[in-house]
C-alpha positions as CSV (number, residue, x, y, z in Angstrom):
1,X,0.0,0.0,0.0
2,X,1.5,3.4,-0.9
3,X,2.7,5.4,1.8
4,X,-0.2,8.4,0.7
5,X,-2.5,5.8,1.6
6,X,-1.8,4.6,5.1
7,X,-4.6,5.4,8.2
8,X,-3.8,4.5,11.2
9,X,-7.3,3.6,11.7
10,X,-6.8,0.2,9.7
11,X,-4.0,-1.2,11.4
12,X,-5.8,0.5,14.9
13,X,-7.2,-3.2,16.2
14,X,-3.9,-5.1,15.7
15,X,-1.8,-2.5,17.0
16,X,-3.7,-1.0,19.9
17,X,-6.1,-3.3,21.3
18,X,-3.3,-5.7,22.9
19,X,-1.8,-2.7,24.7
20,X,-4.6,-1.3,25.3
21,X,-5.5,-4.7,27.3
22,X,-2.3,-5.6,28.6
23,X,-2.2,-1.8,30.2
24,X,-5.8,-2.6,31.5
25,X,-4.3,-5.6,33.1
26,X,-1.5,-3.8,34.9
27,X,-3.5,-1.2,35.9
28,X,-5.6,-3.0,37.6
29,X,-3.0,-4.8,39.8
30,X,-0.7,-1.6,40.5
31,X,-2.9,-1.0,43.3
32,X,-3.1,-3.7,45.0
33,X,0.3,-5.2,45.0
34,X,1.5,-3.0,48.4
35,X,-1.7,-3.9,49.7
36,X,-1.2,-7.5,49.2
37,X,2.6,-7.6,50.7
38,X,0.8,-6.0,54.0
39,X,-1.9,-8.5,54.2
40,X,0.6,-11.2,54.1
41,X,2.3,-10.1,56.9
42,X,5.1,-7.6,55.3
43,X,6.5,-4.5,56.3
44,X,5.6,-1.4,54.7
45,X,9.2,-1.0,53.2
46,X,9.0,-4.7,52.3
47,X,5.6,-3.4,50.2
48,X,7.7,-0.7,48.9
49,X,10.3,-2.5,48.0
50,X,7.8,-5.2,46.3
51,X,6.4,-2.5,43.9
52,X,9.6,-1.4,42.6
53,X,10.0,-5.5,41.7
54,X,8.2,-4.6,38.5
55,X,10.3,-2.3,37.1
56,X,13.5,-4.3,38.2
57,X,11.7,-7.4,36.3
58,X,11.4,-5.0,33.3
59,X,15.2,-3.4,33.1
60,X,17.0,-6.6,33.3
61,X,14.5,-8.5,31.2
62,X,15.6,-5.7,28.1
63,X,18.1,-7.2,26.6
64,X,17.1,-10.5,26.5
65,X,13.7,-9.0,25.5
66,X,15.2,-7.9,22.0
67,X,16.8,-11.9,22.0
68,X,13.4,-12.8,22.2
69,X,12.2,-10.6,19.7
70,X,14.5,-10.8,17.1
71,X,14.4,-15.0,17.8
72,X,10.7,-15.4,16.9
73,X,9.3,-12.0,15.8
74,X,7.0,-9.4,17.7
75,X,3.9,-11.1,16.8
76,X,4.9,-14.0,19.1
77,X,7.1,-12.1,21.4
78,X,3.6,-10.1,22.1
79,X,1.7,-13.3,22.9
80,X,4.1,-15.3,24.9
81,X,4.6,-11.7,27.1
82,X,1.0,-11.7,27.8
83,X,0.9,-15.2,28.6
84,X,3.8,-14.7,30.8
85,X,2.9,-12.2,32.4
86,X,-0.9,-13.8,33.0
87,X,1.0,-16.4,34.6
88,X,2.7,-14.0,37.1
89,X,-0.4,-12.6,37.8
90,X,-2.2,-15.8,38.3
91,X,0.9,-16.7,40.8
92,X,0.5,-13.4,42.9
93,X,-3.3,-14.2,43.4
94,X,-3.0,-17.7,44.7
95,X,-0.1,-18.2,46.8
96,X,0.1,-17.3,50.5
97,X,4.1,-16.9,50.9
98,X,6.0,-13.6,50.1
99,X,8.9,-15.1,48.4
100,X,6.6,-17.2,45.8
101,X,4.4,-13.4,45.4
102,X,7.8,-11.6,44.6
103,X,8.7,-14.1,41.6
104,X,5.0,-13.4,40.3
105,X,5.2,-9.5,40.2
106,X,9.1,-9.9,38.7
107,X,7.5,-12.1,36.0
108,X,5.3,-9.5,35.4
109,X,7.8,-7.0,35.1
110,X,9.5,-9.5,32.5
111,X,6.4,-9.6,30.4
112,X,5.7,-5.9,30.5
113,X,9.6,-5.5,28.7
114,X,9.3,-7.8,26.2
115,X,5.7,-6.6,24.8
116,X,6.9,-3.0,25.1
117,X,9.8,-3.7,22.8
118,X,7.4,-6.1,20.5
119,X,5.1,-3.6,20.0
120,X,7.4,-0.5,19.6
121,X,9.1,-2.9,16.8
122,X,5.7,-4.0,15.6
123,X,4.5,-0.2,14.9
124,X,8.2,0.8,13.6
125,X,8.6,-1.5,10.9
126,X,4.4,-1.5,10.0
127,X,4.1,2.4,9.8
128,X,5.2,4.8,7.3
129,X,7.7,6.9,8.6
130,X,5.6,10.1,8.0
131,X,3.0,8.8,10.3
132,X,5.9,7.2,13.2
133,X,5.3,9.8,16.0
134,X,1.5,10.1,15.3
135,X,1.3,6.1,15.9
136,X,4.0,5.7,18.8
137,X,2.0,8.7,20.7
138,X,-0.9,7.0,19.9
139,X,0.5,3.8,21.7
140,X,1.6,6.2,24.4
141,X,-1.8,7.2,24.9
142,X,-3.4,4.2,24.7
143,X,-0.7,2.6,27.4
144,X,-2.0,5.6,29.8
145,X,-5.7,5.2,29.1
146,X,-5.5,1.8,29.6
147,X,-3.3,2.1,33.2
148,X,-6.2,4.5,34.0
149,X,-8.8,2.3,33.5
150,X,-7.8,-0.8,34.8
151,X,-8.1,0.3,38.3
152,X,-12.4,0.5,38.3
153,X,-13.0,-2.7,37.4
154,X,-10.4,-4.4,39.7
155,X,-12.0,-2.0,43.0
156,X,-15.3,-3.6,41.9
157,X,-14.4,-7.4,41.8
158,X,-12.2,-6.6,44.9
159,X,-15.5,-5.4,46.3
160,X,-16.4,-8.5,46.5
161,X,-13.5,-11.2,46.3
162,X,-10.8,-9.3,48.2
163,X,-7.7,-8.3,47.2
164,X,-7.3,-11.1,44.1
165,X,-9.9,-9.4,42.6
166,X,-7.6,-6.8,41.0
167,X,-5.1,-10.1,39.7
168,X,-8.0,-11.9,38.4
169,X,-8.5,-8.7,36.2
170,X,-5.2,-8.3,34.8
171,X,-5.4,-12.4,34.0
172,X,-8.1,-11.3,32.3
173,X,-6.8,-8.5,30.5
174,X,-3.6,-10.4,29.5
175,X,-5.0,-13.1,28.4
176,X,-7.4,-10.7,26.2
177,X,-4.2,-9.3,24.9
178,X,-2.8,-12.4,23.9
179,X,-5.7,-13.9,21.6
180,X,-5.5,-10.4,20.0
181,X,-1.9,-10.5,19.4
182,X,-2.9,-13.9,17.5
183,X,-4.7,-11.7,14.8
184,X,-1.7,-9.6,14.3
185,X,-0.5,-9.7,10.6
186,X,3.1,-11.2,10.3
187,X,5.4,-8.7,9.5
188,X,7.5,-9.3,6.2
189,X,10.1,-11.9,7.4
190,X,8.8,-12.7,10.7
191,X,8.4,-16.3,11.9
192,X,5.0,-17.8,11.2
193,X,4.0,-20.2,13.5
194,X,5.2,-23.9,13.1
195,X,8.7,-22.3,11.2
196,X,12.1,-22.4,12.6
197,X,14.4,-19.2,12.6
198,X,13.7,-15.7,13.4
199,X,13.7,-12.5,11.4
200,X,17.2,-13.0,11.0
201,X,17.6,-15.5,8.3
202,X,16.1,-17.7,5.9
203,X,15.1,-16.9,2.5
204,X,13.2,-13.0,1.6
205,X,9.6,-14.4,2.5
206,X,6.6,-11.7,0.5
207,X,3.7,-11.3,3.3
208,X,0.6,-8.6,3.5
209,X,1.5,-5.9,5.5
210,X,-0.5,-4.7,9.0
211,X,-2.5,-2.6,6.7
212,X,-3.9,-5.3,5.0
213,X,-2.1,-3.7,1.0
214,X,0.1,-4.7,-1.1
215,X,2.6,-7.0,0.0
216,X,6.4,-5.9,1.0
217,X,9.4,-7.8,1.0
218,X,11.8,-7.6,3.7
219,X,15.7,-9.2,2.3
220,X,17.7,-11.7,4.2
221,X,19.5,-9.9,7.4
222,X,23.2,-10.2,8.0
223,X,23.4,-11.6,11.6
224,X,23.8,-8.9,14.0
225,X,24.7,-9.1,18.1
226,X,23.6,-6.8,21.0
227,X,27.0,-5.6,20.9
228,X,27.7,-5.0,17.1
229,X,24.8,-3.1,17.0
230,X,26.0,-0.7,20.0
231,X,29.0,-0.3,19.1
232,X,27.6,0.3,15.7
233,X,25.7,3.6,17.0
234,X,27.5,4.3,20.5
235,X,27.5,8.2,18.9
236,X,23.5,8.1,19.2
237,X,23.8,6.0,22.3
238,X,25.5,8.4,24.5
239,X,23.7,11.7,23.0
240,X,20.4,11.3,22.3
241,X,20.5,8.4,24.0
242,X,21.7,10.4,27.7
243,X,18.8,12.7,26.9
244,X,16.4,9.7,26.9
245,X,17.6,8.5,30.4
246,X,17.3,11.9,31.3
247,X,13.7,12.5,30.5
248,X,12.6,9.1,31.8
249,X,14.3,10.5,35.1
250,X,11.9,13.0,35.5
251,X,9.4,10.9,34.3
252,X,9.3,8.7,36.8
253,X,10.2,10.9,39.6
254,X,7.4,12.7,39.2
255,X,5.1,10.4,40.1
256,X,6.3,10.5,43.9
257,X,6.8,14.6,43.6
258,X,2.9,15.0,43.6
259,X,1.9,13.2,46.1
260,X,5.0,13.9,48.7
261,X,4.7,17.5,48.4
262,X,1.0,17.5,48.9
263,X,1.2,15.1,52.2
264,X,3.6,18.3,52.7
265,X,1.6,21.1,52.7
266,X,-0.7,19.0,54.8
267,X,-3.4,17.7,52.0
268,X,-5.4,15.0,52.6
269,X,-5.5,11.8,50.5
270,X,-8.7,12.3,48.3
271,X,-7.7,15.6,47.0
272,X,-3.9,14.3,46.4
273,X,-5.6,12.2,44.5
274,X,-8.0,14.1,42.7
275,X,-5.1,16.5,41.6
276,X,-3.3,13.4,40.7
277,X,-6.1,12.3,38.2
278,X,-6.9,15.6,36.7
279,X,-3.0,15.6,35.5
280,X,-3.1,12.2,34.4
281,X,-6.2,13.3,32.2
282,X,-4.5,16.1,30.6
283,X,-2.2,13.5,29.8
284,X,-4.7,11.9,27.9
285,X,-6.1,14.4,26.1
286,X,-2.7,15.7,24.3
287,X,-0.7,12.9,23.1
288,X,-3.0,12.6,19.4
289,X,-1.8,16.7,18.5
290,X,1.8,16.2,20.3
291,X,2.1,13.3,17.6
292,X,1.0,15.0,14.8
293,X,3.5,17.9,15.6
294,X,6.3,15.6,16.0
295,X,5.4,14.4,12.1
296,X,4.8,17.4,10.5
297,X,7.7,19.9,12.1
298,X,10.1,17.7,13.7
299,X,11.0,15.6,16.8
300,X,12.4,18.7,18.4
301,X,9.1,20.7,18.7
302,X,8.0,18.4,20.8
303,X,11.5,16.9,22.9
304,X,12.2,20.3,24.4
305,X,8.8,21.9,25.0
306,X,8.0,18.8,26.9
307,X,11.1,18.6,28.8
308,X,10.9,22.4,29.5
309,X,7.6,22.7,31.0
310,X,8.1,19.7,33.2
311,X,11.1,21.7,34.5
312,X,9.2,24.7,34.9
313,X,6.2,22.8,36.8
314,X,8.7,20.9,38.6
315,X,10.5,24.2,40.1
316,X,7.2,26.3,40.9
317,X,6.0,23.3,43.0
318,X,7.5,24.2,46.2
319,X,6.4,27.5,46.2
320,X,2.8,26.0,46.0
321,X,1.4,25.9,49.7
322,X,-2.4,25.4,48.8
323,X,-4.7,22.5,46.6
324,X,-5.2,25.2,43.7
325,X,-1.3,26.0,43.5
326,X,-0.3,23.0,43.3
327,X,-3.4,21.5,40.6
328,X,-2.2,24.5,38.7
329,X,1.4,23.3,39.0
330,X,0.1,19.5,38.5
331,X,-1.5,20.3,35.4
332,X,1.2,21.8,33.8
333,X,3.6,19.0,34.8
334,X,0.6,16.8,33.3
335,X,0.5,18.8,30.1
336,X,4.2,18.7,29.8
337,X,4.3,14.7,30.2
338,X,1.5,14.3,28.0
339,X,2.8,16.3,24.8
340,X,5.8,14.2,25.1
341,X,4.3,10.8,24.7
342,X,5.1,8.6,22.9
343,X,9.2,10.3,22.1
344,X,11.0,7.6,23.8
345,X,9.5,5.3,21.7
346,X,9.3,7.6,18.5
347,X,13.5,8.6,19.0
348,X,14.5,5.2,19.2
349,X,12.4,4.1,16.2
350,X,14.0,7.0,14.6
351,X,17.2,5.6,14.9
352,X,16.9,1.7,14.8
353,X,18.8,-0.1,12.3
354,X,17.5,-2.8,10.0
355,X,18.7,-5.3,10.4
356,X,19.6,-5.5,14.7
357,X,16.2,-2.9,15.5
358,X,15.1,-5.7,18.5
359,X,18.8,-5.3,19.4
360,X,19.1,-1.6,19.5
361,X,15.6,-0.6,21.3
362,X,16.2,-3.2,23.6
363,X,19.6,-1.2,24.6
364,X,17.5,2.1,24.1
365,X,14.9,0.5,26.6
366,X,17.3,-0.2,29.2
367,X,18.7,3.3,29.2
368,X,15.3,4.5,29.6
369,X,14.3,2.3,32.2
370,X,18.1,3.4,33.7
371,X,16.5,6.7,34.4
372,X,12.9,5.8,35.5
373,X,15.3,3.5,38.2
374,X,18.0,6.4,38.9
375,X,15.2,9.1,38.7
376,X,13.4,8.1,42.0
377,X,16.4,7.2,43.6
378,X,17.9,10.6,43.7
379,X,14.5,12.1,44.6
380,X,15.4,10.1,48.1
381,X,18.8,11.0,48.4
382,X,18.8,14.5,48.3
383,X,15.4,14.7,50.1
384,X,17.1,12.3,52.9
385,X,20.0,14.7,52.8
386,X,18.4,18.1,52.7
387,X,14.9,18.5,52.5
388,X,12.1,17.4,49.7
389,X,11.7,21.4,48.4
390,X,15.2,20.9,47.5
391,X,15.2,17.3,46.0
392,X,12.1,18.4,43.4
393,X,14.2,21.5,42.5
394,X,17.0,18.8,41.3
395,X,14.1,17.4,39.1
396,X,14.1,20.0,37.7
397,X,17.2,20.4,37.0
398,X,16.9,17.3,35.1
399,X,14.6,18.0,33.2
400,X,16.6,21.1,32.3
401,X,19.3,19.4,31.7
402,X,17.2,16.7,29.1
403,X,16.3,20.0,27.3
404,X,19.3,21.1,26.9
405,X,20.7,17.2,25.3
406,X,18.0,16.3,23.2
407,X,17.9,20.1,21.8
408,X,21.3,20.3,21.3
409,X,21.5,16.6,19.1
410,X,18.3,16.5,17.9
411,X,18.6,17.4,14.0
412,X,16.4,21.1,13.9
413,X,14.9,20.5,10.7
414,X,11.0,19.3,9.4
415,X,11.6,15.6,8.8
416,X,10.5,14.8,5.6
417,X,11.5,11.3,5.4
418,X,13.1,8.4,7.0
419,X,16.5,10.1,8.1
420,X,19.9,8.8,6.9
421,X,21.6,5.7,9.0
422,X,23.2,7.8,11.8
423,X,25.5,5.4,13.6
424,X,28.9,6.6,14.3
425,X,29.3,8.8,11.8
């Protein structure tokens, strides 16, 4: 099918409804997972410690996530993750001892790595590059609408089964995911099932593309290794790349900014989290317009207007001593983060190679998921050594500092077409 002729609402069921549903899924056990730890007799910073389990599960599990990907393509590599990550959840609903719940939410952290790099591979190699930032901020936004979902359907069957209510959901939702993943087109070269080999060999194999047109043909691939590949485009790796971990810093940091600094100024819980809802709506509401931008002018009118406001919210936070300051403060940060979704994913599409793209976003993931692990971690240092005011105010220095990476490397002009290989060079 010609380029001029792409939507993204043809491909929209194949390449949104599993994440939609596997977000759905994890959104509905979030919750409950600190709770659970508690009612099994573990200590509050054993429930905090649990929580962060999941995104431990997902950095190691990166690398071998691309393995994985590259070995039997992302149609697969999308199924057996939501299987996987089913079985986690099946695991933290019906066992009674802590050490048998922890391997359940680590394999759920697993699963979420390797269907985040399936389907950011899936939508890379399925979409026209003119329409790449509109379709990864679409999957952006459908990850977030589905995380805010998942919660009201888990508080009602936990309403009135207990606390496995919520995992009973997310089996449901993963499993969802998975027969949906079964409908996903092959993409040229991938492993059907039954065949041997992954996308790295064999003969050129002709196969419909996700659109349903014409049929494209993908070449044999020269074998490629996790660490050819790197090597191969260390330059973008440690610029770009920096700006990534950077941004996912912030990212994830803010999440525990809101909340801490409203307990602060002495809020109570239901309006921290009504303040927390309204931003994660703005979120929602953004990411369509953000996507279209990035398309039409560039990845830069996006990268440092997010990154910018963020630092901005970040730093008028602790001057913010009432519920309206800080909503006003919230939504901005909200705005910020929602305008930039989907530019992880849209960056390191950007700059993927073909052949070794599992390879390289798996090594893009873990650098991003470097940040969302360093970002909260320095939010507790430098509140444990100074005070919180002055922790957020390093955020935001962060976020600054993201701004000033990703505008600096990020090329300035209107992309027009797939850019040039940029590896070392």
């Amino acid at each position: 099918m010609p380029a001029d002729d792409f939507s993204l609402r043809r491909i929209a069921i194949p390449a949104f409804a599993p994440t939609f549903l596997f977000g759905l899924g994890e959104g509905a056990i979030l919750p409950v997972v600190a709770l659970s730890v508690r009612q099994l007799g573990g200590s509050v910073a054993l429930a905090a410690l649990m929580v962060t389990l999941i995104g431990i599960g997902s950095l190691v599990t990166n690398i071998p996530a691309s393995l994985i990907t590259t070995r039997y393509g992302e149609r697969w590599a999308l199924v057996g993750a939501a299987v996987w990550g089913a079985a986690g959840m099946l695991l933290c609903a019906l066992v009674q001892h802590l050490g048998a719940f922890a391997v359940g939410v680590f394999m759920i952290g697993m699963a979420n790595s390797v269907f985040s790099l399936a389907r950011q591979s899936y939508l890379t190699e399925a979409v026209p590059f003119h329409y790449r930032a509109r379709a990864l901020s679409t999957l952006g936004g459908v990850i977030r609408i589905g995380l805010f979902i998942g919660p009201f359907p888990a508080a009602a069957l936990i309403h009135v089964v207990g606390l496995s209510g919520g995992y009973w959901i997310g089996v449901a939702g993963l499993l969802l995911a998975a027969v949906v993943a079964l409908r996903v087109p092959d993409l040229p070269g991938e492993p059907s099932a039954g065949s041997e080999g992954g996308a790295t060999g064999g003969s050129a194999t002709t196969i419909p593309d996700a659109a349903g047109g014409t049929a494209r043909r993908r070449r044999p691939a020269p074998t490629t290794t996790i660490r050819s590949v790197a090597l191969a485009h260390r330059r973008i790796l440690l610029t770009i790349g920096i700006g990534i971990l950077l941004v996912s810093a912030v990212r994830a940091s803010r999440q525990a900014v809101l909340p801490l600094w409203a307990e602060q100024i002495g809020l109570d819980a239901a309006v921290t989290a009504l303040i927390y809802g309204l931003a994660g709506g703005i979120e929602m509401l953004v990411f369509l317009p953000a996507g279209r931008v990035m398309d039409r002018r560039g990845r830069l009118w996006v990268a440092v207007p997010c990154t910018v406001l963020m630092g901005v919210a970040l730093f008028f936070i602790p001057f913010t001593h009432s519920d309206t300051t800080l909503l006003m403060a919230a939504l901005l940060l909200g705005f910020g983060n929602g305008i930039g979704s989907g530019l992880v994913m849209t960056l390191g599409a950007d700059y993927s190679p073909s052949p070794g793209r599992a390879h390289f976003l798996g090594v893009w993931r873990l650098m991003a998921d470097l940040g969302s692990t360093g970002g909260p971690a320095l939010l507790s240092a430098v509140t444990a050594a100074t005070a919180l005011s002055a922790a957020i105010w390093c955020t935001a220095l962060v976020a600054f500092a993201a701004a000033g990476v990703l505008g600096h490397f990020i090329p300035r002009t209107r992309i027009r077409g797939r850019p040039e290989k940029n590896d070392a060079t």
